[in-house]
TORKOL-4160 file (C-alpha; in steps of 0.2 Angstrom, whole numbers, padded with zeros to 4 digits, m for minus):
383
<pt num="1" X="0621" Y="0627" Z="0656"/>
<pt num="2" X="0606" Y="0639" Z="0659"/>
<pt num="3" X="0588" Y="0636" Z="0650"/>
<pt num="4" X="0581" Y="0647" Z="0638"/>
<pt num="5" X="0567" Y="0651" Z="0654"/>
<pt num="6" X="0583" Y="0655" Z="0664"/>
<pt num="7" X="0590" Y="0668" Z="0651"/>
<pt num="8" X="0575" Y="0675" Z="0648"/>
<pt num="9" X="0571" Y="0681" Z="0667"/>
<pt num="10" X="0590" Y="0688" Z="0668"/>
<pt num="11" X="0586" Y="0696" Z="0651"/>
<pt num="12" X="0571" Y="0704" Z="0659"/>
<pt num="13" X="0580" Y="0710" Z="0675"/>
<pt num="14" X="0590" Y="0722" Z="0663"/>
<pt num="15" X="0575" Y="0731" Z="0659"/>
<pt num="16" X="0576" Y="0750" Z="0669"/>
<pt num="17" X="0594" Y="0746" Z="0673"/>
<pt num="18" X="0605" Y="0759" Z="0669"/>
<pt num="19" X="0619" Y="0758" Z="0661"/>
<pt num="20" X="0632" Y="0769" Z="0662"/>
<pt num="21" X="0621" Y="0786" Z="0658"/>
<pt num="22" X="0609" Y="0776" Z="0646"/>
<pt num="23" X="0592" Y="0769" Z="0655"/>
<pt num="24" X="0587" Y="0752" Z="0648"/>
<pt num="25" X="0567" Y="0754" Z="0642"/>
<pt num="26" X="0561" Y="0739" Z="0631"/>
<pt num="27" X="0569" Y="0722" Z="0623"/>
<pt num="28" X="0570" Y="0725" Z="0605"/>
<pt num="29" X="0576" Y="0707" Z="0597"/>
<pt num="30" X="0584" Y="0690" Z="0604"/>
<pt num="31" X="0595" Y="0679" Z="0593"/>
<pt num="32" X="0608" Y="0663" Z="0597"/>
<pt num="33" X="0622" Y="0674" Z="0604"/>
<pt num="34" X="0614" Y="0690" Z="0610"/>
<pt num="35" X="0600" Y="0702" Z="0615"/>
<pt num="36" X="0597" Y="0719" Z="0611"/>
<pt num="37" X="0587" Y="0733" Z="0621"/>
<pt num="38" X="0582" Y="0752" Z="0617"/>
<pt num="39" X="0590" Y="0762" Z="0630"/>
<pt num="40" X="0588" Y="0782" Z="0631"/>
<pt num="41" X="0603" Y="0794" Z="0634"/>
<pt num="42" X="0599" Y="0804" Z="0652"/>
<pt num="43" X="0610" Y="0816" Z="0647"/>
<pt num="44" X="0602" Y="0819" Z="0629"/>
<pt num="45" X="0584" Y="0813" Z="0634"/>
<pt num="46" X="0577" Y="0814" Z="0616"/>
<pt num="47" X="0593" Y="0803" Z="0611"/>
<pt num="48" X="0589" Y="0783" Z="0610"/>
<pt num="49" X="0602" Y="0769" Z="0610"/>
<pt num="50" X="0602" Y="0751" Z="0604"/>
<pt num="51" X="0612" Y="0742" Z="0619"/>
<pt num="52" X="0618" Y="0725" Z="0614"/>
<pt num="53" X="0622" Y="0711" Z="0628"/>
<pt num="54" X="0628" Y="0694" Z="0632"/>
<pt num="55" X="0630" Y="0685" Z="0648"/>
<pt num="56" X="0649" Y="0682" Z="0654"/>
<pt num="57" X="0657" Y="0667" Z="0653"/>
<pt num="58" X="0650" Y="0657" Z="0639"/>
<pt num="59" X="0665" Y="0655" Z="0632"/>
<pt num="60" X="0667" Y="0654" Z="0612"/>
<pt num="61" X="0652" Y="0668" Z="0610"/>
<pt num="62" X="0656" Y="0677" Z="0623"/>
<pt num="63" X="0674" Y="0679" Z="0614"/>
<pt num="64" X="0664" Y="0682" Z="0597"/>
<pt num="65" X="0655" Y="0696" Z="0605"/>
<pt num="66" X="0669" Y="0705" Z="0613"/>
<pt num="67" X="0678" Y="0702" Z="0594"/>
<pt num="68" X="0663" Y="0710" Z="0587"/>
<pt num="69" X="0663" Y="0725" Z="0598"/>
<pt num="70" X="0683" Y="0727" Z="0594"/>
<pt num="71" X="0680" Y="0725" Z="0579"/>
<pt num="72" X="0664" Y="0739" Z="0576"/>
<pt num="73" X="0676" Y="0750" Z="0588"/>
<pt num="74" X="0690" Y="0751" Z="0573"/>
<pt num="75" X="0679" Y="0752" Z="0558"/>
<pt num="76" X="0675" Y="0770" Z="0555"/>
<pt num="77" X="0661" Y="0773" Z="0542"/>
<pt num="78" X="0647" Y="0781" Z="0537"/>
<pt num="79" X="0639" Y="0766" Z="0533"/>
<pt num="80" X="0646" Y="0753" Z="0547"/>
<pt num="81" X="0636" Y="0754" Z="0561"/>
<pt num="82" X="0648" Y="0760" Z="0574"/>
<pt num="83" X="0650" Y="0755" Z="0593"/>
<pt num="84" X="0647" Y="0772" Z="0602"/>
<pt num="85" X="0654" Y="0762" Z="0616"/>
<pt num="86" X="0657" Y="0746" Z="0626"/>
<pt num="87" X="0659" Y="0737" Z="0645"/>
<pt num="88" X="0653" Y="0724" Z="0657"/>
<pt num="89" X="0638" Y="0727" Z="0669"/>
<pt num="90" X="0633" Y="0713" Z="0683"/>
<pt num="91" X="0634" Y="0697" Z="0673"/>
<pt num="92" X="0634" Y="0703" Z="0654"/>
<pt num="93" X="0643" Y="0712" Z="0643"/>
<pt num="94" X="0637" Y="0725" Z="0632"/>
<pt num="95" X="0638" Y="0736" Z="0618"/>
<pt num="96" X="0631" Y="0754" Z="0612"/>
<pt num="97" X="0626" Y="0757" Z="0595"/>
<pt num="98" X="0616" Y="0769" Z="0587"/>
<pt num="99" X="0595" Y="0764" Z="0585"/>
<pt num="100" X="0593" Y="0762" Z="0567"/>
<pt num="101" X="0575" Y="0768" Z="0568"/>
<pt num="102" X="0571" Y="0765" Z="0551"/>
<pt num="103" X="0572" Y="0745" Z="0552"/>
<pt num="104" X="0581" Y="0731" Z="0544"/>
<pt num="105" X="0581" Y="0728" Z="0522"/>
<pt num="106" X="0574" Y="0710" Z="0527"/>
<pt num="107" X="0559" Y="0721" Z="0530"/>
<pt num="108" X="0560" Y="0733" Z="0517"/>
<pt num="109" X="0562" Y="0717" Z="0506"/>
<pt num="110" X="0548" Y="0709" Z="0511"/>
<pt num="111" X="0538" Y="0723" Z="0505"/>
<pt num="112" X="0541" Y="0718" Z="0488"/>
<pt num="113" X="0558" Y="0720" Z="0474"/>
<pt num="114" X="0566" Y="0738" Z="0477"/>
<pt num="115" X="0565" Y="0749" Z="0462"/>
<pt num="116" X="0585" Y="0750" Z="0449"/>
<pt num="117" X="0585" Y="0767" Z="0457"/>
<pt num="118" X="0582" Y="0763" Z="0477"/>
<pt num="119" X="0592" Y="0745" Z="0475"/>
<pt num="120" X="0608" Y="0757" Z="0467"/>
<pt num="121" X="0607" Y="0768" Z="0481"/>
<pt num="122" X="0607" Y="0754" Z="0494"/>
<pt num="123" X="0620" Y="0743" Z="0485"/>
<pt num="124" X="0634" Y="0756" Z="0484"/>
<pt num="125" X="0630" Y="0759" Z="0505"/>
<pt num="126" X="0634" Y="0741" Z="0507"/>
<pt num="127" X="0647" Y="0738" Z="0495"/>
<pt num="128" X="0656" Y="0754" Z="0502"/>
<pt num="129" X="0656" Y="0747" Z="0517"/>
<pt num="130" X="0661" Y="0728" Z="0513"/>
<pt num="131" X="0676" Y="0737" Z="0502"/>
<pt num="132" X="0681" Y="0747" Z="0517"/>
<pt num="133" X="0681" Y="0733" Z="0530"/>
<pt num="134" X="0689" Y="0719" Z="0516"/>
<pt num="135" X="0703" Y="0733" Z="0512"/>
<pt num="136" X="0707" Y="0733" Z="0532"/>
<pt num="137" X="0707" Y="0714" Z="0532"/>
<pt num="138" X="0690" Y="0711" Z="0538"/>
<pt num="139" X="0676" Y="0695" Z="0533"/>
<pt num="140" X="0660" Y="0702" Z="0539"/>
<pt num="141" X="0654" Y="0684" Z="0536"/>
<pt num="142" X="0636" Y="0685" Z="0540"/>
<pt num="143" X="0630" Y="0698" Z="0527"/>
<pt num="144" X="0611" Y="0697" Z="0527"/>
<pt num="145" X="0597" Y="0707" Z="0524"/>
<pt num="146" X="0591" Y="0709" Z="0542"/>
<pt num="147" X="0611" Y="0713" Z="0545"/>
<pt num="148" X="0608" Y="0728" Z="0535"/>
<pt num="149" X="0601" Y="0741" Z="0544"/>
<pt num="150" X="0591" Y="0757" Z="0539"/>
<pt num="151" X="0593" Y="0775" Z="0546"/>
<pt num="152" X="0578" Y="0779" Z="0534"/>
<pt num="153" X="0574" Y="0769" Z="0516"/>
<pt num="154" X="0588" Y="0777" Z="0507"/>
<pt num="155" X="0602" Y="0776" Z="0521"/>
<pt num="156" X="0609" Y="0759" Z="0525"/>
<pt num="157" X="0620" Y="0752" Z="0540"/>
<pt num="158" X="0630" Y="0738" Z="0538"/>
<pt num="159" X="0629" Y="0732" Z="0558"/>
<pt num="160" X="0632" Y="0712" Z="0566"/>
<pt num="161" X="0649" Y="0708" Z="0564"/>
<pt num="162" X="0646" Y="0693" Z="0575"/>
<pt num="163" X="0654" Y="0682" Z="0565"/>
<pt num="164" X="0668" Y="0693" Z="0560"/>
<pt num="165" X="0684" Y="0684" Z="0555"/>
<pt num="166" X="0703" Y="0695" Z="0552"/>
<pt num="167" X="0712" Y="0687" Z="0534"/>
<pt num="168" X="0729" Y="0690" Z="0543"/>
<pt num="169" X="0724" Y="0679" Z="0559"/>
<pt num="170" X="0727" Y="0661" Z="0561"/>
<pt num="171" X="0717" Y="0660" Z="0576"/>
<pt num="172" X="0700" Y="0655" Z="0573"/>
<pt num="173" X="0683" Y="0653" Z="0586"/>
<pt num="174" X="0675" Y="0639" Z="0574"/>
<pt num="175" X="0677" Y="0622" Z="0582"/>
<pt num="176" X="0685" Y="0611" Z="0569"/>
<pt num="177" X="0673" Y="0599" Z="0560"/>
<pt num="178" X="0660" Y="0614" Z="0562"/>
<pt num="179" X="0651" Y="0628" Z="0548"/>
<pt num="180" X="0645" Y="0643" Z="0552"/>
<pt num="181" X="0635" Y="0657" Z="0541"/>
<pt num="182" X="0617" Y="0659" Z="0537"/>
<pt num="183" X="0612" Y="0645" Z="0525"/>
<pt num="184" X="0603" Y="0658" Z="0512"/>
<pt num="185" X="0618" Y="0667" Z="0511"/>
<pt num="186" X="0630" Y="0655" Z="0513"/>
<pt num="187" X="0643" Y="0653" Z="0496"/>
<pt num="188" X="0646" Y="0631" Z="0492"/>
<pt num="189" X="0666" Y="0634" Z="0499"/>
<pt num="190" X="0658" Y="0641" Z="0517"/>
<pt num="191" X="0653" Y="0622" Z="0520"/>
<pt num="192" X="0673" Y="0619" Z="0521"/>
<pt num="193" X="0675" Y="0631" Z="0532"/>
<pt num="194" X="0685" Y="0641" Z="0517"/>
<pt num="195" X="0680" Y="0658" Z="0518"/>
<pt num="196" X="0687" Y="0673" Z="0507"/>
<pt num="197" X="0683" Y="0689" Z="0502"/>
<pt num="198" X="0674" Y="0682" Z="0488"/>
<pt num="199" X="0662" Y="0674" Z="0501"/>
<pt num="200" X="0656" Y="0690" Z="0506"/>
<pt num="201" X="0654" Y="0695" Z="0486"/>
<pt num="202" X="0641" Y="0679" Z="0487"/>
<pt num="203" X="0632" Y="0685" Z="0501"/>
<pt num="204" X="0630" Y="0701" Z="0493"/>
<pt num="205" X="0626" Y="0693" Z="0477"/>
<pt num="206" X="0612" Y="0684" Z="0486"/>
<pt num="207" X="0607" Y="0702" Z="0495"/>
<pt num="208" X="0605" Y="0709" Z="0478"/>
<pt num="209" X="0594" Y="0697" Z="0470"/>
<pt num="210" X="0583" Y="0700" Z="0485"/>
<pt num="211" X="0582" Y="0717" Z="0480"/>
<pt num="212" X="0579" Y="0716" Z="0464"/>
<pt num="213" X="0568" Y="0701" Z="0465"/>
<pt num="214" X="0560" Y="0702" Z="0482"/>
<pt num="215" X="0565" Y="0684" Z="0484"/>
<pt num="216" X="0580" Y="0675" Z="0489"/>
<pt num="217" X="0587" Y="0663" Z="0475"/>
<pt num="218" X="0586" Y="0647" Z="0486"/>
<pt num="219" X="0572" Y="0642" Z="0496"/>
<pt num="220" X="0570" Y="0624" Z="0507"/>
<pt num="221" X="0563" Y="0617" Z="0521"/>
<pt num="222" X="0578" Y="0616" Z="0530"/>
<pt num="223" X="0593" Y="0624" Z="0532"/>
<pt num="224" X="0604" Y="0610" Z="0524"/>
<pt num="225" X="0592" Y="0609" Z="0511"/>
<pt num="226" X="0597" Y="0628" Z="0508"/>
<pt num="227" X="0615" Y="0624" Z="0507"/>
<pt num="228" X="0613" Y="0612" Z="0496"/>
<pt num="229" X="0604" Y="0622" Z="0484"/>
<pt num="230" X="0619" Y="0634" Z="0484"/>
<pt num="231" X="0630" Y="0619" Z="0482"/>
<pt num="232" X="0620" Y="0611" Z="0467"/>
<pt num="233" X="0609" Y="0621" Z="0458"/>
<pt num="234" X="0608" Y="0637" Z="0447"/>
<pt num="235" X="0594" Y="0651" Z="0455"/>
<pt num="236" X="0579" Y="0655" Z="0446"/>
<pt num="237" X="0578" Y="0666" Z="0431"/>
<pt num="238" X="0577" Y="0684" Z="0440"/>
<pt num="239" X="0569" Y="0693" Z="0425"/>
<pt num="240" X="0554" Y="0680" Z="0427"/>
<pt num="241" X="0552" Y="0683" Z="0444"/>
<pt num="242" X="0553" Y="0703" Z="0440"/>
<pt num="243" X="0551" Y="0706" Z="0421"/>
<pt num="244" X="0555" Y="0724" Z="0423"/>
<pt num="245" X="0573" Y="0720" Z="0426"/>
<pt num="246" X="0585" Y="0723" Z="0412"/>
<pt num="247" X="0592" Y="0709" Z="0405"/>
<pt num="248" X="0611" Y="0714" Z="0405"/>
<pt num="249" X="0609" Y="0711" Z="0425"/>
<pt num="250" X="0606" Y="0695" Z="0425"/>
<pt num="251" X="0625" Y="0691" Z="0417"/>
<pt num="252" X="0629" Y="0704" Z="0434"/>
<pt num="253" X="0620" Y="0693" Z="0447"/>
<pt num="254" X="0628" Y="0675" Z="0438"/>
<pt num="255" X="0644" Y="0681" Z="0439"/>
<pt num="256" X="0643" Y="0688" Z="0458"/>
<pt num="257" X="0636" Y="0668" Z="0461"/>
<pt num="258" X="0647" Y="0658" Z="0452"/>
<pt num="259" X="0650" Y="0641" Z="0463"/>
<pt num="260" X="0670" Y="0644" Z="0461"/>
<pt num="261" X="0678" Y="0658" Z="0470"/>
<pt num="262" X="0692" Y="0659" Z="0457"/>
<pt num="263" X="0676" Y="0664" Z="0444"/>
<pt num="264" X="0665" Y="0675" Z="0454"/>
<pt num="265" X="0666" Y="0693" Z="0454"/>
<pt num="266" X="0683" Y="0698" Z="0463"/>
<pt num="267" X="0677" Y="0710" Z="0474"/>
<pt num="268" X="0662" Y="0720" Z="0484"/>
<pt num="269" X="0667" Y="0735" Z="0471"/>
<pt num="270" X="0667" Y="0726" Z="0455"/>
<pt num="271" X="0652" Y="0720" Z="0457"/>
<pt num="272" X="0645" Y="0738" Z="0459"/>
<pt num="273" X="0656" Y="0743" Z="0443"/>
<pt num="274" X="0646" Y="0729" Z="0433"/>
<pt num="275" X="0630" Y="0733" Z="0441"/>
<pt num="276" X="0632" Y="0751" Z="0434"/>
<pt num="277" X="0641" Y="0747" Z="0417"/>
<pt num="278" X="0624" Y="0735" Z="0415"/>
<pt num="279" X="0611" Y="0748" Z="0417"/>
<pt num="280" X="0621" Y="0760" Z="0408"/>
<pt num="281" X="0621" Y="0747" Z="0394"/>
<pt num="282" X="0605" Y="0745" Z="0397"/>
<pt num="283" X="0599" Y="0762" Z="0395"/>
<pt num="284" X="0610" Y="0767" Z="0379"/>
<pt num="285" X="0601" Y="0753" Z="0372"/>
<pt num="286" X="0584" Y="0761" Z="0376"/>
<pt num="287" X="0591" Y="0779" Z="0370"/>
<pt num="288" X="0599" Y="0773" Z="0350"/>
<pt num="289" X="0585" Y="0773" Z="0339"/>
<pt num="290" X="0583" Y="0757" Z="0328"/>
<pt num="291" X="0590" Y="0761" Z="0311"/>
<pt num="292" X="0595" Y="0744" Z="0302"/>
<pt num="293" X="0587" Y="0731" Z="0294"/>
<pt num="294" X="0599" Y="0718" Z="0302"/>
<pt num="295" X="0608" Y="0718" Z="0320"/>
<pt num="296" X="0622" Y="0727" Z="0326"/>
<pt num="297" X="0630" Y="0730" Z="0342"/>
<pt num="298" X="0645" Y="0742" Z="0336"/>
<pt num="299" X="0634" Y="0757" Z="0332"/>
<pt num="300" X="0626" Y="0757" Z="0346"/>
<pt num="301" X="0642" Y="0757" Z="0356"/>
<pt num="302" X="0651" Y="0770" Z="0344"/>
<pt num="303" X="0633" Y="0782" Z="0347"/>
<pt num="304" X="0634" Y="0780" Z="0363"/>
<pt num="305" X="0653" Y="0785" Z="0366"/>
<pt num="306" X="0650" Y="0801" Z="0354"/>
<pt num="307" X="0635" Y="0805" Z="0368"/>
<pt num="308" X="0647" Y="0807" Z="0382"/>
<pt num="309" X="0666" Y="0809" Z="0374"/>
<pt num="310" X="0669" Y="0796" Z="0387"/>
<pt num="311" X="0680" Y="0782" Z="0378"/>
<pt num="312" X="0682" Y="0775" Z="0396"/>
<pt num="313" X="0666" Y="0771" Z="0395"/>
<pt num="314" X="0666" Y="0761" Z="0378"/>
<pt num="315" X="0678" Y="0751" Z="0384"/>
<pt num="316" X="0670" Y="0746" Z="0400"/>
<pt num="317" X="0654" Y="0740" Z="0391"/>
<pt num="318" X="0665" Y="0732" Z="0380"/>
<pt num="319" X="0673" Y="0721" Z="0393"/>
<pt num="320" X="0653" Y="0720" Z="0399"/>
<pt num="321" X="0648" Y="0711" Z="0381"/>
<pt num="322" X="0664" Y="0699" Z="0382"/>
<pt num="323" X="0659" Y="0694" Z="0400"/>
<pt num="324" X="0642" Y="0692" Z="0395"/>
<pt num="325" X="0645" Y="0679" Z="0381"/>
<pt num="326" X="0657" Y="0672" Z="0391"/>
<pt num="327" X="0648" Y="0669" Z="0406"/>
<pt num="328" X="0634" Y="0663" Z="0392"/>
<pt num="329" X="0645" Y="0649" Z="0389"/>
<pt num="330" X="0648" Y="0643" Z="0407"/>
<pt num="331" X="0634" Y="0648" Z="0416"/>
<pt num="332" X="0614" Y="0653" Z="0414"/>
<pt num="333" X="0599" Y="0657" Z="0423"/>
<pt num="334" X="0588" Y="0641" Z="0420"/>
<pt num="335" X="0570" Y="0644" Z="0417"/>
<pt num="336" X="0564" Y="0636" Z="0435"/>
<pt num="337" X="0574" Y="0633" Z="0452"/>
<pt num="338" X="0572" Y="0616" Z="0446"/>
<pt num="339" X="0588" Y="0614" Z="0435"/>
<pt num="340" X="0602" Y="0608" Z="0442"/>
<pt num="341" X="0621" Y="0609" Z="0439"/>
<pt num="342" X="0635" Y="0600" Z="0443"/>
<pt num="343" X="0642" Y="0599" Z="0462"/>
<pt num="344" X="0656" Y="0608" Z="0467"/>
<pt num="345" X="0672" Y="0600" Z="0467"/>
<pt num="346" X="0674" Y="0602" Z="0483"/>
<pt num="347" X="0663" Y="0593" Z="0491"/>
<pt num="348" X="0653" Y="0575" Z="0486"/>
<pt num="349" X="0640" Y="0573" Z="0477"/>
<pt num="350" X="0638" Y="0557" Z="0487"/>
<pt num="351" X="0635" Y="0564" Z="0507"/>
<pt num="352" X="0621" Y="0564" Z="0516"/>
<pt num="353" X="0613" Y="0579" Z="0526"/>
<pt num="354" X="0601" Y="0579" Z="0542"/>
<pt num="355" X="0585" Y="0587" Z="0545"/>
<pt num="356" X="0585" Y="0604" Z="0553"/>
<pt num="357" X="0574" Y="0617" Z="0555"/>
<pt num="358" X="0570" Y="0633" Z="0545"/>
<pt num="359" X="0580" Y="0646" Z="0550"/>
<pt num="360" X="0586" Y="0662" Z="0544"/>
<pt num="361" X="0601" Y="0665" Z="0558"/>
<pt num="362" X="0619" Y="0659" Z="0557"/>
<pt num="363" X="0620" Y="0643" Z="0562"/>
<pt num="364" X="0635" Y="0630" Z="0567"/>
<pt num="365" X="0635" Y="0613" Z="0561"/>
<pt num="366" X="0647" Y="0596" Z="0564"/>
<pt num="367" X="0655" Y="0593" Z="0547"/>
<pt num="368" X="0651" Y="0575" Z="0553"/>
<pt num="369" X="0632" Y="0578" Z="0551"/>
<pt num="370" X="0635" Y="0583" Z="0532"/>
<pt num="371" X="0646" Y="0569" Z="0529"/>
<pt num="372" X="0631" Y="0559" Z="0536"/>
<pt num="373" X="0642" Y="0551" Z="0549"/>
<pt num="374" X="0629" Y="0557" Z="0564"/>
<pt num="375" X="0611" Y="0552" Z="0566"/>
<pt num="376" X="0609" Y="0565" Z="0578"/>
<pt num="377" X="0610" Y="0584" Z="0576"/>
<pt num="378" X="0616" Y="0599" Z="0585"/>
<pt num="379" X="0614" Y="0617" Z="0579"/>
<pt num="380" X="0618" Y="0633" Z="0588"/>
<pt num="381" X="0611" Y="0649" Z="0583"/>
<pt num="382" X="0619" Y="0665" Z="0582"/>
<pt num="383" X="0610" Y="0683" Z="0578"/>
């Protein structure tokens, strides 16, 4: 097995190489499986390239990659990072995308919450994309702001499809006994190796309370303290954290990270329709004048369907009000990320996790090390 050192000196010998008519010019980022470079088209010299690589021959992420590159080469959309093209050079394999110039939303996010009107804009990019490659029987898997990629602030790529996974293939690259995913993102079922469609809807719950907050909803010291956040607790109260948010968003967000698949939000899309139903509540609220002495929700529905004409849209707030007090009943924000729920049923309340070390990359984890059957353990990252 080669050392880190040993990787990195190969790594460097790629820099000036060219590759098929693209000239390698600088190392852009290293994770776990792969690096990327910034290469310029010789035949379109103002034209630059991100070339992704792997070395040959390291087996299960060397198959992950070349699944990932297939993969990207069938997904067709605007706002899927395409593979412009793909080979083997020398000892690696590689893959052409396009340089999203404009950087990643884990930067954007760290800037601060995104504004209602720049996080909808993002979120139906994403959530088109997620739709898309669910409809076509693709788990992206590892959805993440620094897997979200950005064209310019208001155009978003969804890109690394590392981790990718077919729902009508049996065969699977995770060892048995092993999780993978990125532990800020990761849904409770992911830690039994369960993933669904609805585990992507997690993840892009997650993504959203980033944007609306400019914080992720569970924070540790470790990556297993992370998971067992998600496993255990409720997030913190996002309009505490940002007080400009609506309220009716909050029902949005608990639904997209209920701990049961079979209660959270069914798909990428409907999350987007509750998003939108939720500030479109929101602003007829704003919009009907105060009039009575006593509370009532029915005029204000019945002025606002006389606005628009639209009795469609009555009924989807109406269905918004009823998940709203149903989700009241079953689930709720606590005032702190102190509070604490019951665990899922699907795993113990009883087991044991080791230490690891803070990372926001996907990792892979022995089961046995979460059923604290292992003193020692083993984590291999993936970007």
């Amino acid at each position: 097995m080669q050392t880190q050192k040993e990787e990195t000196m190969q790594t460097q010998e790629l820099i000036h190489a060219t590759i098929e008519h693209y000239k390698i010019e600088r190392h852009l980022a290293r994770g776990g499986m792969a690096d990327v470079f910034l290469a310029r088209d010789l035949q379109q010299p103002e034209r630059t390239v991100a070339i992704k690589v792997v070395l040959q021959g390291l087996g299960e992420q060397s198959e992950r990659f070349l699944r990932e590159a297939q993969a990207m080469m069938s997904l067709r959309h605007p706002h899927i990072l395409p593979a412009l093209g793909s080979g083997s050079y020398a000892a690696w394999h590689y893959m052409f995308m396009p340089y999203a110039a404009g950087g990643s939303l884990r930067e954007l996010t760290g800037q601060g919450p995104l504004s209602i009107e720049h996080t909808i804009t993002l979120l139906e990019q994403i959530v088109e994309a997620i739709q898309y490659a669910h409809d076509r029987g693709i788990l992206h898997r590892d959805i993440k702001a620094s897997n979200v990629l950005l064209r310019n602030s208001h155009y978003a790529y969804l890109a690394d499809f590392g981790l990718v996974k077919s729902t009508t293939d049996d065969y699977s690259l995770t060892r048995t006994g092993f999780v993978l995913g990125t532990p800020e993102y990761m849904a409770p079922e992911l830690l039994d190796n369960e993933a669904t469609p609805q585990s992507d809807v997690y993840a892009l719950g997650v993504l959203l309370y980033l944007m609306l907050t400019g914080t992720l909803p569970f924070k540790a010291t470790t990556p297993m303290g992370v998971m067992i956040k998600h496993v255990q607790e409720l997030p913190p109260q996002p309009t505490i954290i940002n007080p400009a948010l609506p309220p009716a968003i909050e029902t949005v967000l608990a639904h997209a990270l209920m701990k049961e698949p079979s209660q959270r939000t069914p798909s990428a899309y409907m999350l987007l329709q509750e998003f939108r139903i939720a500030l479109d509540a929101n602003e007829r609220t704003e919009r009907v004048p105060v009039v009575q002495t006593r509370p009532s929700i029915a005029p204000s529905l019945h002025l606002g369907m006389q606005a628009d004409g639209n009795p469609k849209k009555l009924l989807l707030v109406a269905l918004l009000v009823v998940l709203c007090l149903g989700l009241l009943l079953v689930f709720a924000f606590p005032k702190s990320s102190t509070s604490t729920m019951t665990p899922a049923p699907t795993l113990q309340a009883t087991k044991t996790y080791p230490n690891a070390t803070p990372s926001s990359t996907p990792l892979v984890y022995p089961l046995k090390q979460l059923h604290g059957s292992e003193k020692k353990h083993h984590s291999n990252v993936n970007h």
